[in-house]
Backbone as CSV, one residue per row, in Angstrom:
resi,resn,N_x,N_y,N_z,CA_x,CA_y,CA_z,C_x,C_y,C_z
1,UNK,-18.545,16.899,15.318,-17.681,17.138,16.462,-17.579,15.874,17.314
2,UNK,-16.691,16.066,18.256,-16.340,14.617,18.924,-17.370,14.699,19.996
3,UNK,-16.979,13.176,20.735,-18.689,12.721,21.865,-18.330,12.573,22.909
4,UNK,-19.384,11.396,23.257,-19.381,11.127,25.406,-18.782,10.725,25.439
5,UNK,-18.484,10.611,27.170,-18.170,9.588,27.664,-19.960,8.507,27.579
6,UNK,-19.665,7.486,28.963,-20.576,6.833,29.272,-21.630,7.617,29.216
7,UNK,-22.690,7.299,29.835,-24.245,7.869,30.432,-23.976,8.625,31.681
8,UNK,-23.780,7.468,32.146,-23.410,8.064,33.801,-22.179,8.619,34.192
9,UNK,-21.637,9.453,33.104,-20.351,10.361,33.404,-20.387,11.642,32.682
10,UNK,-22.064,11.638,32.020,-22.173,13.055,31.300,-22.409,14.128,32.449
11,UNK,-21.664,15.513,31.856,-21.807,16.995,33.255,-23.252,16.914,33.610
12,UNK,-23.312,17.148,35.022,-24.761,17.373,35.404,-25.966,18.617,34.644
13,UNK,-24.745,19.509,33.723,-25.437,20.791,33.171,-26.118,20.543,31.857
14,UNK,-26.087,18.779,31.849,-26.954,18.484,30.382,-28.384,19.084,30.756
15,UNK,-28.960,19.474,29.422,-30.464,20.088,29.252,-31.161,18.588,29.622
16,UNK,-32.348,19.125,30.710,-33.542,18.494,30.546,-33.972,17.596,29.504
17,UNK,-35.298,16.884,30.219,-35.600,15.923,28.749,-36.770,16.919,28.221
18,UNK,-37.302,17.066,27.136,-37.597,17.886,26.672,-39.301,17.568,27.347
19,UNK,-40.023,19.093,27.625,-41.648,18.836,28.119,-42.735,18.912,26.590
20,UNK,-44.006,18.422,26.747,-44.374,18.093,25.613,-44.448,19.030,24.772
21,UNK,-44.369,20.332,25.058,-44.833,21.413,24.282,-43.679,21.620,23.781
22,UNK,-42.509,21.600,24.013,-41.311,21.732,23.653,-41.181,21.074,22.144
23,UNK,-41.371,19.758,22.635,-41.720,18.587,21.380,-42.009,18.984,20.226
24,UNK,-43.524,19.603,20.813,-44.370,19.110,19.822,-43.684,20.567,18.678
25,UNK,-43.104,21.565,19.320,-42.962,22.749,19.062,-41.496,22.501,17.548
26,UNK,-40.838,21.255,18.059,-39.978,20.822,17.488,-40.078,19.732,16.447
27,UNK,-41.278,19.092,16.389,-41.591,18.184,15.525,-42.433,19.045,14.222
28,UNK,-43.214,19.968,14.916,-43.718,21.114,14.109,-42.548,21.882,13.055
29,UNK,-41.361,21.544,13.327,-39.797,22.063,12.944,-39.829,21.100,11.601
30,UNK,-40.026,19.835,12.187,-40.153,18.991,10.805,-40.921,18.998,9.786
31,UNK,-42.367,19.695,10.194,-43.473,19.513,9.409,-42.729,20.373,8.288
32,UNK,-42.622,22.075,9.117,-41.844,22.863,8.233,-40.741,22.471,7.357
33,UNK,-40.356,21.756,7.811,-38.566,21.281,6.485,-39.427,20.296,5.841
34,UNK,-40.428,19.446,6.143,-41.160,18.155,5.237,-41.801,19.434,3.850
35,UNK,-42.476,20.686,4.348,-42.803,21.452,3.364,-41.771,22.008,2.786
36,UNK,-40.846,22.121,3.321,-39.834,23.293,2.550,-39.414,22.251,1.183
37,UNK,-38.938,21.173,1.725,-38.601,19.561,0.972,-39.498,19.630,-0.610
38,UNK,-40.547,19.600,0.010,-41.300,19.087,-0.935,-41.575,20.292,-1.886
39,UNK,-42.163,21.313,-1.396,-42.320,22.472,-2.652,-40.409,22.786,-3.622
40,UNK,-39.368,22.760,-2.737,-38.451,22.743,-3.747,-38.450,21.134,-4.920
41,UNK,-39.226,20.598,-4.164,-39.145,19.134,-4.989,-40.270,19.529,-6.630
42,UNK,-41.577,19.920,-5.876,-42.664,19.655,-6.640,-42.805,20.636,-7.121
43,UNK,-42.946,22.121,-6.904,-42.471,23.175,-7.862,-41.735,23.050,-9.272
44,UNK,-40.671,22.505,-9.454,-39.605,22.407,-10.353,-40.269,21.446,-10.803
45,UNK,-40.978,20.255,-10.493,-41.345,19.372,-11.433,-42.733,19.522,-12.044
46,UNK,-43.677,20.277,-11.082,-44.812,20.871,-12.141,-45.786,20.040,-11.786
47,UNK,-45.772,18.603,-10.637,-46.698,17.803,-10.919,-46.312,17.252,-9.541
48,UNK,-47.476,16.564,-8.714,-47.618,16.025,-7.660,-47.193,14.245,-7.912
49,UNK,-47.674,13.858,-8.867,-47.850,12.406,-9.486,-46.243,11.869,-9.147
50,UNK,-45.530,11.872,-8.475,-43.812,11.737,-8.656,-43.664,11.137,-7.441
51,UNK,-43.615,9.290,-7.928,-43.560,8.424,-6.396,-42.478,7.979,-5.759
52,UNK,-41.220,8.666,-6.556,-39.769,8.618,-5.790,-40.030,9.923,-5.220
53,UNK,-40.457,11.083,-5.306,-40.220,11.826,-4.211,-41.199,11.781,-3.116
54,UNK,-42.320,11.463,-3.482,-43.179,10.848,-1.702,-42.241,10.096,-1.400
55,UNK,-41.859,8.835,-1.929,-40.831,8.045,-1.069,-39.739,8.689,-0.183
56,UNK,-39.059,9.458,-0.730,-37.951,10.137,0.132,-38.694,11.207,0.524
57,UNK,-39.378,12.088,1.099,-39.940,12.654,1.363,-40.096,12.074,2.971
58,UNK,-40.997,10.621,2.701,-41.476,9.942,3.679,-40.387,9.302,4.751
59,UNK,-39.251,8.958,3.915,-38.610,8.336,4.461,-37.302,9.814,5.219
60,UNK,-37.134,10.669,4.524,-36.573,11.715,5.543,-37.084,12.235,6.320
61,UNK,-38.871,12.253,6.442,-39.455,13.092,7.405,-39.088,11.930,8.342
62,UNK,-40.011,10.741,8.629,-39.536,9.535,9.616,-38.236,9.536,10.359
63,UNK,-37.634,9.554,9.485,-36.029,9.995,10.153,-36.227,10.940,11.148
64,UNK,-36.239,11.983,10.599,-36.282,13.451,11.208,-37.209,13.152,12.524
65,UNK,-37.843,12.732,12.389,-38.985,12.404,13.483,-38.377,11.702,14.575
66,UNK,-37.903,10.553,14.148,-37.288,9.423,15.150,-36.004,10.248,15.674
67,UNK,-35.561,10.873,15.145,-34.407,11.760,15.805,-34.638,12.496,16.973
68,UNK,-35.642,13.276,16.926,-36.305,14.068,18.208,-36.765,13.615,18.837
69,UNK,-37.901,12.688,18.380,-38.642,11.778,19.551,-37.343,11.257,20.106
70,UNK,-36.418,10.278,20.050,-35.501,9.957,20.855,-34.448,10.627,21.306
71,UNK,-34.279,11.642,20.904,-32.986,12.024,21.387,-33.956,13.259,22.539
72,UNK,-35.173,13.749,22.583,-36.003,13.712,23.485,-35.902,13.356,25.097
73,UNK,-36.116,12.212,24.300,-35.972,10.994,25.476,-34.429,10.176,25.786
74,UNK,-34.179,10.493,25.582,-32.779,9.849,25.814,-31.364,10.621,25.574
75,UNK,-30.715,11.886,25.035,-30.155,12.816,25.097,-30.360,14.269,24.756
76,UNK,-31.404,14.988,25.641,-32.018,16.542,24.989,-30.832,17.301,24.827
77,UNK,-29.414,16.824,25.397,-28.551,18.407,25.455,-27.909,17.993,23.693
78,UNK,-27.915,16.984,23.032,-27.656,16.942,21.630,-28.691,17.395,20.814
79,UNK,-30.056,17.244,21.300,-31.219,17.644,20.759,-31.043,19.569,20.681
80,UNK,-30.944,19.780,21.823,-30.558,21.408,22.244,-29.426,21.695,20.833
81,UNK,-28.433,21.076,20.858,-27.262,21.566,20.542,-27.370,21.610,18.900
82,UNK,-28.188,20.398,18.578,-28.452,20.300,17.081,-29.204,21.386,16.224
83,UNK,-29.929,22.192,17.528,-31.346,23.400,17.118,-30.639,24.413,17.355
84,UNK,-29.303,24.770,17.132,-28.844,26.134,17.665,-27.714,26.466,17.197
85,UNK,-26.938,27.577,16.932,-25.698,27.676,16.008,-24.561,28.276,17.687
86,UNK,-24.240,27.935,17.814,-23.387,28.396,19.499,-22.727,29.595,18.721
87,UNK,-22.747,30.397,19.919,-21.895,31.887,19.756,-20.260,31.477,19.295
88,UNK,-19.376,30.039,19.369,-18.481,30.774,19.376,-18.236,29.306,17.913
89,UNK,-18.967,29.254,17.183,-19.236,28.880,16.379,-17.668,29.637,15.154
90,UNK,-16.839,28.380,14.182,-16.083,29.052,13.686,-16.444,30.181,12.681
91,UNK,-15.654,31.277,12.408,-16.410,31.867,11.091,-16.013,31.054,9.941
92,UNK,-15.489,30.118,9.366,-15.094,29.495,8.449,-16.251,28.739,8.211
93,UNK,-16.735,28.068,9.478,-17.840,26.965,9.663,-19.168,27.978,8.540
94,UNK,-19.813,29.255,9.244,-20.473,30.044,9.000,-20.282,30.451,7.134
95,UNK,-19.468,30.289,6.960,-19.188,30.706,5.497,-19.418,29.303,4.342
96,UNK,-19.000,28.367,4.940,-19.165,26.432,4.092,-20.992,26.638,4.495
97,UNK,-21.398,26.729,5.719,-22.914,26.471,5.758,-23.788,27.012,4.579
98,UNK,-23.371,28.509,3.731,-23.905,29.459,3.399,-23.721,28.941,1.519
99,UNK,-22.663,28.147,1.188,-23.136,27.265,-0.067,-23.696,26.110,-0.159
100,UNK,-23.727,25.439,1.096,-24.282,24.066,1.676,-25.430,24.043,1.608
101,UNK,-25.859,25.534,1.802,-27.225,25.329,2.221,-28.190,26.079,0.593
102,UNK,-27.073,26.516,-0.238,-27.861,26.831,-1.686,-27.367,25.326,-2.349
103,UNK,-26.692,24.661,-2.080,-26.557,23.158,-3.180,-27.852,22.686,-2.787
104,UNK,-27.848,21.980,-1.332,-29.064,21.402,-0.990,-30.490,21.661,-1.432
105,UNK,-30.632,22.839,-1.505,-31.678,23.540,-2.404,-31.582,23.377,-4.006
106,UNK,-30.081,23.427,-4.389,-30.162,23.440,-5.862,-30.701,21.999,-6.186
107,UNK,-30.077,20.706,-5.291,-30.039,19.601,-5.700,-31.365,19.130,-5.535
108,UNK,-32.438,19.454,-4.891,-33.581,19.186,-5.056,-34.318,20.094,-6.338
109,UNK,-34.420,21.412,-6.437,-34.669,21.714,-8.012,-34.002,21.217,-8.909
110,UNK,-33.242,20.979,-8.877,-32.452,20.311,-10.253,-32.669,18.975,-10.294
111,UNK,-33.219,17.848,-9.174,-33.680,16.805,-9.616,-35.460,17.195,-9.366
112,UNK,-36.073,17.876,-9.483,-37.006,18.296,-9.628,-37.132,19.003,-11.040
113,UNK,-36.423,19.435,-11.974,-36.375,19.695,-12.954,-36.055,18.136,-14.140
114,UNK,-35.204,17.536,-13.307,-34.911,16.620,-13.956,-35.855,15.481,-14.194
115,UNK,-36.137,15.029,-12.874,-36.500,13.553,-12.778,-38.046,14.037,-13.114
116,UNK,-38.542,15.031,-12.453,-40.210,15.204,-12.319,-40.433,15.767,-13.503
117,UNK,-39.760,16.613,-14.121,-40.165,17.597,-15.057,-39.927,17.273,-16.610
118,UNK,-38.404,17.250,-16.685,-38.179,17.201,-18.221,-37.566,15.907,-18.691
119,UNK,-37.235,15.232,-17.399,-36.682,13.830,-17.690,-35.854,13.740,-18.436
120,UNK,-34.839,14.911,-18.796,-33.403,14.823,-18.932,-32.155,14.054,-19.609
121,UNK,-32.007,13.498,-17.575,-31.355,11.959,-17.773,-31.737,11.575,-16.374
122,UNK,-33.211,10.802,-16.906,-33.484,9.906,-15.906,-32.397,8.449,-15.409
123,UNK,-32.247,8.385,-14.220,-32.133,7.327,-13.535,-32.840,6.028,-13.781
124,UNK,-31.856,4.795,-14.153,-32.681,3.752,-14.333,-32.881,2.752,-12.442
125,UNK,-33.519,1.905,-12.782,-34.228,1.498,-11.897,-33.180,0.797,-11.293
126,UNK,-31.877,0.347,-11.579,-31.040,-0.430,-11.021,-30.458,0.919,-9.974
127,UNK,-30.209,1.819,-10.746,-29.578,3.047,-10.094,-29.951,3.607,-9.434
128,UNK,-31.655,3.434,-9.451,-32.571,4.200,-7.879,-32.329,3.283,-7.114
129,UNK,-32.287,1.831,-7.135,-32.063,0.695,-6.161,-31.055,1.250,-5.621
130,UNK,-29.622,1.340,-5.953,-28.550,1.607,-5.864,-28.667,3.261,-4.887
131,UNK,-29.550,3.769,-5.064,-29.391,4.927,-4.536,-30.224,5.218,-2.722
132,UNK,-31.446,4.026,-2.996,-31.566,3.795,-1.712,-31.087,2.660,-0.931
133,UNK,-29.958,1.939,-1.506,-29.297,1.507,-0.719,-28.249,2.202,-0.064
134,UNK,-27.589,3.263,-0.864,-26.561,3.980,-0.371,-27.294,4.737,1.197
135,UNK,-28.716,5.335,0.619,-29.543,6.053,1.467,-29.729,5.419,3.181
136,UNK,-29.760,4.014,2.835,-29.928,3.282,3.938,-28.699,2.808,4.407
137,UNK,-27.384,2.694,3.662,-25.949,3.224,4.488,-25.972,3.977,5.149
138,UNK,-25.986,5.255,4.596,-25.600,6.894,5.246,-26.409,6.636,6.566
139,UNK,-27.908,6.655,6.378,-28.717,6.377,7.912,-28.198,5.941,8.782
140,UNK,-27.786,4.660,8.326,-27.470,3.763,9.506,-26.169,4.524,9.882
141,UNK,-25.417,4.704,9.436,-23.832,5.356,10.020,-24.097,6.941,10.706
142,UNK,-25.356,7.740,10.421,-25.543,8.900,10.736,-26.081,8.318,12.299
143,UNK,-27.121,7.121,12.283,-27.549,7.506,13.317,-26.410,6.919,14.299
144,UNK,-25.997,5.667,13.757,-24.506,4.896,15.145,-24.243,6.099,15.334
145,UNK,-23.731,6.859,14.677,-22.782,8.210,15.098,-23.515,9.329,16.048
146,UNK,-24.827,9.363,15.690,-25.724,10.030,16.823,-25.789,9.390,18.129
147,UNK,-25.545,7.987,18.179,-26.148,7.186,19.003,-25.267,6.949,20.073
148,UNK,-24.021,7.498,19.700,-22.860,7.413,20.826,-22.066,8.331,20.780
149,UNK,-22.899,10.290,20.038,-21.773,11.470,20.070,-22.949,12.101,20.641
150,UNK,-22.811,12.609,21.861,-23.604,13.424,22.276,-23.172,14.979,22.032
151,UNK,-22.092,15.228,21.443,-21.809,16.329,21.338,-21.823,16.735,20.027
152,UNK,-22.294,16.096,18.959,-22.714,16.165,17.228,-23.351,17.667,17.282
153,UNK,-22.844,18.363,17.446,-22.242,19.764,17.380,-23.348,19.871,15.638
154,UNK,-24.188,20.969,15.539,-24.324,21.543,14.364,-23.455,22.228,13.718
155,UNK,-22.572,23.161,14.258,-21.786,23.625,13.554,-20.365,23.338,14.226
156,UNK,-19.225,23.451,13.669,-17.630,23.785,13.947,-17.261,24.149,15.244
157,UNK,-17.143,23.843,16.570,-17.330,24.695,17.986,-16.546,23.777,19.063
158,UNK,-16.096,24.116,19.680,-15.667,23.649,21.108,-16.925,23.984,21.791
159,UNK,-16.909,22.682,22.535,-18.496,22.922,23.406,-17.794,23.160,24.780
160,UNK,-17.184,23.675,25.464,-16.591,23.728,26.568,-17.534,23.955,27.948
161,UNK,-18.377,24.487,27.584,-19.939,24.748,28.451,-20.273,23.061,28.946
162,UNK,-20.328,22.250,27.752,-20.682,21.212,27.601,-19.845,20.103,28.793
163,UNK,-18.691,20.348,28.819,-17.399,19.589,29.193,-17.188,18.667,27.807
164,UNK,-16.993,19.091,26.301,-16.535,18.159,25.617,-15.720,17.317,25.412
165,UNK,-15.200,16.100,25.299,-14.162,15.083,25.362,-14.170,14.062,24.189
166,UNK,-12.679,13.560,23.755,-12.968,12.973,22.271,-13.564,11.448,22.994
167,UNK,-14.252,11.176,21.736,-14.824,9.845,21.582,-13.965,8.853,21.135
168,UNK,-14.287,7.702,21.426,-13.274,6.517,20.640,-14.041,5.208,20.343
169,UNK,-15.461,5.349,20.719,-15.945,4.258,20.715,-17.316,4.074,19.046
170,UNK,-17.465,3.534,19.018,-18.843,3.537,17.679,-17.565,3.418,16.704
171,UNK,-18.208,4.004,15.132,-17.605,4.233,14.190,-16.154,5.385,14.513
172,UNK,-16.208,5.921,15.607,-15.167,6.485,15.525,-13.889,6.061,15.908
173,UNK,-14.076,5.066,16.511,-12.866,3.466,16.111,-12.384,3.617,14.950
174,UNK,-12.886,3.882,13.810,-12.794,3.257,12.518,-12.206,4.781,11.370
175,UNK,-12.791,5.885,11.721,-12.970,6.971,11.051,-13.247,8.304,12.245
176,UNK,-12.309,9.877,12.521,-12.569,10.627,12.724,-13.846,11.394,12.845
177,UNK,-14.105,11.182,11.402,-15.676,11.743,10.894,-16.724,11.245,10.431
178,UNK,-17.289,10.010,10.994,-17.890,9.540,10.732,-19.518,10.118,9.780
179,UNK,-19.614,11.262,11.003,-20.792,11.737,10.474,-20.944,12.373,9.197
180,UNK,-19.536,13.106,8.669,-19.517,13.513,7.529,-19.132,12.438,6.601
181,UNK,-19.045,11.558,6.578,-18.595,10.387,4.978,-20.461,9.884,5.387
182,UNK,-21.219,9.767,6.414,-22.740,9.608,6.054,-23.287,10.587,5.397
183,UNK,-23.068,12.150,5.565,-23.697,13.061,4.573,-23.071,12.846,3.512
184,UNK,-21.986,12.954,3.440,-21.138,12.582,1.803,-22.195,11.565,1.124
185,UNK,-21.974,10.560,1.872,-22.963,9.284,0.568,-24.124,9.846,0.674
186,UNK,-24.941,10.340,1.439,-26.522,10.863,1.789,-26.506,11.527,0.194
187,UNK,-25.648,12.671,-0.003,-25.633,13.629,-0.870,-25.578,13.391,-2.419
188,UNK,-24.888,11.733,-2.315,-24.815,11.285,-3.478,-25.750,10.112,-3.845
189,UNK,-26.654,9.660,-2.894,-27.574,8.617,-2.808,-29.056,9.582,-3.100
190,UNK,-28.877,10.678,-3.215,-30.859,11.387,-3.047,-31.121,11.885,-4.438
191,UNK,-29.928,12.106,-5.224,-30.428,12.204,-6.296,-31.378,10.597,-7.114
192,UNK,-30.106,9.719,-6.735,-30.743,8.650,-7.683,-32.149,8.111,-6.590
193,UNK,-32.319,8.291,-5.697,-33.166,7.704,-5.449,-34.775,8.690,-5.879
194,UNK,-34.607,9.829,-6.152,-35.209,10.531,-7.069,-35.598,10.081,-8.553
195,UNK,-34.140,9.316,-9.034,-34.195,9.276,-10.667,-33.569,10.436,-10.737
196,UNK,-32.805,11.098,-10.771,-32.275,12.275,-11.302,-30.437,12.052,-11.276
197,UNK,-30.174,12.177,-12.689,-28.797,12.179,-13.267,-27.934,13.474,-13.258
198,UNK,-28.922,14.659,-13.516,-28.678,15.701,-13.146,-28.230,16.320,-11.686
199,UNK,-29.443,15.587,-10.916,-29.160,16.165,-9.571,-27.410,15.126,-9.043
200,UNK,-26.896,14.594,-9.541,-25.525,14.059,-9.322,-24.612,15.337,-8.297
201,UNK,-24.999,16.390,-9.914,-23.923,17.610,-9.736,-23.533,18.489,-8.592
202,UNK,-24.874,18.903,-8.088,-24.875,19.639,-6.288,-24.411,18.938,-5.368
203,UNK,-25.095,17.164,-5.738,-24.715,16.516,-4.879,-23.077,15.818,-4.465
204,UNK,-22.709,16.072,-5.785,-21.064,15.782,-5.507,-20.247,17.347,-5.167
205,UNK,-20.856,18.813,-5.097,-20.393,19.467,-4.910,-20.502,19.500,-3.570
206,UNK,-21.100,19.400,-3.193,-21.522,18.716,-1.743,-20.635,18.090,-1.230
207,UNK,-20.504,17.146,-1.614,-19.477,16.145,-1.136,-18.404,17.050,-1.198
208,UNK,-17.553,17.413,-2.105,-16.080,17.909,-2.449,-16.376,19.636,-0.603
209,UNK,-17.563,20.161,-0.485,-17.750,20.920,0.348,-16.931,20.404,2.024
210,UNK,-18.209,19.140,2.119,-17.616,18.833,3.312,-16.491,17.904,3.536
211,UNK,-15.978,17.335,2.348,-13.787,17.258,2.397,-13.680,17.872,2.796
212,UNK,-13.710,19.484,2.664,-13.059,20.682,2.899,-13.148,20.622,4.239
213,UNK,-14.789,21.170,4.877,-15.289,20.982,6.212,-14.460,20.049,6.600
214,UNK,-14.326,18.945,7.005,-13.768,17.807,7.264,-12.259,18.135,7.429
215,UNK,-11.470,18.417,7.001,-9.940,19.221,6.928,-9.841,20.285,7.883
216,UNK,-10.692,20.990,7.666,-10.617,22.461,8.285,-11.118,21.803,9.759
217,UNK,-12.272,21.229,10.094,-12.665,20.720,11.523,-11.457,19.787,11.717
218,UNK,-10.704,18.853,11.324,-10.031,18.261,11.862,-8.898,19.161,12.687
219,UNK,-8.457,20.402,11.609,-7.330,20.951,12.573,-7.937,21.604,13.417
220,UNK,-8.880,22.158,13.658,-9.180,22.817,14.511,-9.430,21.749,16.014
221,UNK,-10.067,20.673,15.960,-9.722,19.936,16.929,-8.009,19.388,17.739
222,UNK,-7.683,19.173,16.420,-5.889,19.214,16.883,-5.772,20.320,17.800
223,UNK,-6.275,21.365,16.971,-5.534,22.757,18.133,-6.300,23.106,19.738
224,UNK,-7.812,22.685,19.517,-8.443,23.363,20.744,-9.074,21.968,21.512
225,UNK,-9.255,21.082,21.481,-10.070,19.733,22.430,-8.452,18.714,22.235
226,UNK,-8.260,18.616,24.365,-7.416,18.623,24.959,-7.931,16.849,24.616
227,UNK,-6.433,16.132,24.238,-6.838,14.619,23.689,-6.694,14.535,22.076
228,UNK,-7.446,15.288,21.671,-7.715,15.012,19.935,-6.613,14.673,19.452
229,UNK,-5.467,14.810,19.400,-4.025,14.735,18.698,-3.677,13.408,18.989
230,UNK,-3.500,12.902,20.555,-3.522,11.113,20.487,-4.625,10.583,19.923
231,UNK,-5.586,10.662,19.981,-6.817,10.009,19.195,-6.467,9.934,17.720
232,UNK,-6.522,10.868,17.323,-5.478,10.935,15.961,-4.391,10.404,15.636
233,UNK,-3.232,9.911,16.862,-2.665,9.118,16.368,-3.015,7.633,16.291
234,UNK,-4.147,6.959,17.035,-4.811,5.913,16.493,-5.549,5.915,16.087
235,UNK,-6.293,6.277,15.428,-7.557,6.624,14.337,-6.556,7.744,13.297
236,UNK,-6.271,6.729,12.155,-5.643,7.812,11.581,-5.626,8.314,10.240
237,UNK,-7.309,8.030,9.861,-7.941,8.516,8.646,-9.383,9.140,9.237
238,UNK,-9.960,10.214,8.583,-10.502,11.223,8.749,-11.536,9.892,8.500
239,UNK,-12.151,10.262,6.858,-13.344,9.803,6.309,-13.114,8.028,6.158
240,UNK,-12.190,7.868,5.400,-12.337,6.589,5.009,-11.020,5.827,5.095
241,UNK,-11.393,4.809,5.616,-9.977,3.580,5.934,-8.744,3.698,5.002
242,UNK,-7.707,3.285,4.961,-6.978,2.971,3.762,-7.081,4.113,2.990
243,UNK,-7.438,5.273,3.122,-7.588,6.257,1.912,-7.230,7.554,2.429
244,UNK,-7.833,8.262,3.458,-7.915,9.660,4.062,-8.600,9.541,5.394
């Protein structure tokens, strides 16, 4: 979803900075997804011994971590907004979440079957390179895009509570949706950095998912956040330059 203004022009009704118990209550959020991560990882592969998935493991929990700790400290009402599905949330949105959220699962058993287990069609070593470089694209463009949308909306929504207003500054100069062409590559960068040839498949269904998402949120901004339609006429590809 679209972002701030400045600092000093966000509504006074932004959430608090978060108190420690809050935190810790929320970093404890991570421990849980670091386990959920890993047993769909290590289950399917049968064996702990598998040092591309500690690697990503390590390197998404860190993430996950640095996300809260700062946005903590420096924007809680995106922190708030990221932990919560808003009531007026689209039902369309609600229905894309509900295969999104069985790929993501598939694509870790299935490169857990693949890479850990039966070795398939392993990934060669140029192609895991290749896959955490993509990995360390997507990051970097997920977080610019965190780093100047305070309104990165979890789901499909007019934040109107919020006072939402379109953004024009960061990557969204460049691209509508920034945040979704970073999950797009995310989705297609975690298999190989696994080793898994197999796990490709969820992960490009994935991708082809949030095109869709991406289409469907765009009109819906046309129709309901007052601005979006001139913004659109200078920014005038969704995901990617020269293309869409």
């Amino acid at each position: 979803m679209q972002g701030p203004e400045p600092e000093q022009s966000r509504p006074a009704h932004f959430a608090p900075r978060r108190t420690i118990p809050v935190l810790l209550i929320q970093l404890l959020g991570i421990v849980a997804t670091f386990g959920a991560f890993g047993a769909l990882l290590f289950i399917p592969a049968g064996r702990l011994d598998w040092l591309q998935a500690w690697m990503f493991l390590v390197a998404f929990g860190a993430f996950l971590a640095f996300f809260v700790v700062w946005t903590s400290r420096h924007d809680p009402g995106l922190l708030d907004e990221r932990m919560r599905v808003g009531a007026n949330t689209k039902g369309w949105d609600k229905i894309i979440l509900f295969p999104y959220t069985l790929l993501l699962a598939g694509l870790l058993v299935v490169s857990g079957l693949d890479a850990g287990r039966f070795r398939s069609a392993p990934a060669p070593v140029a192609l895991q390179a290749l896959g955490w470089g993509g990995g360390l694209l997507a990051g970097s463009l997920i977080w610019w895009t965190i780093s100047v949308n305070t309104f990165l909306s979890r789901t499909v929504r007019i934040q109107e509570e919020r006072g939402q207003k379109v953004i024009r500054e960061g990557p969204y100069a460049r691209v509508r949706h920034p945040m979704y062409l970073g999950v797009i590559v995310l989705m297609l960068s975690i298999p190989l950095m696994l080793g898994s040839g197999w796990g490709m498949v969820p992960g490009a269904l994935i991708g082809i998912l949030f095109i869709v998402r991406t289409a469907l949120e765009d009109r819906t901004l046309h129709e309901e956040l007052p601005g979006y339609p001139e913004y659109a006429d200078l920014v005038q590809y969704r995901l990617l330059p020269r293309v869409w």
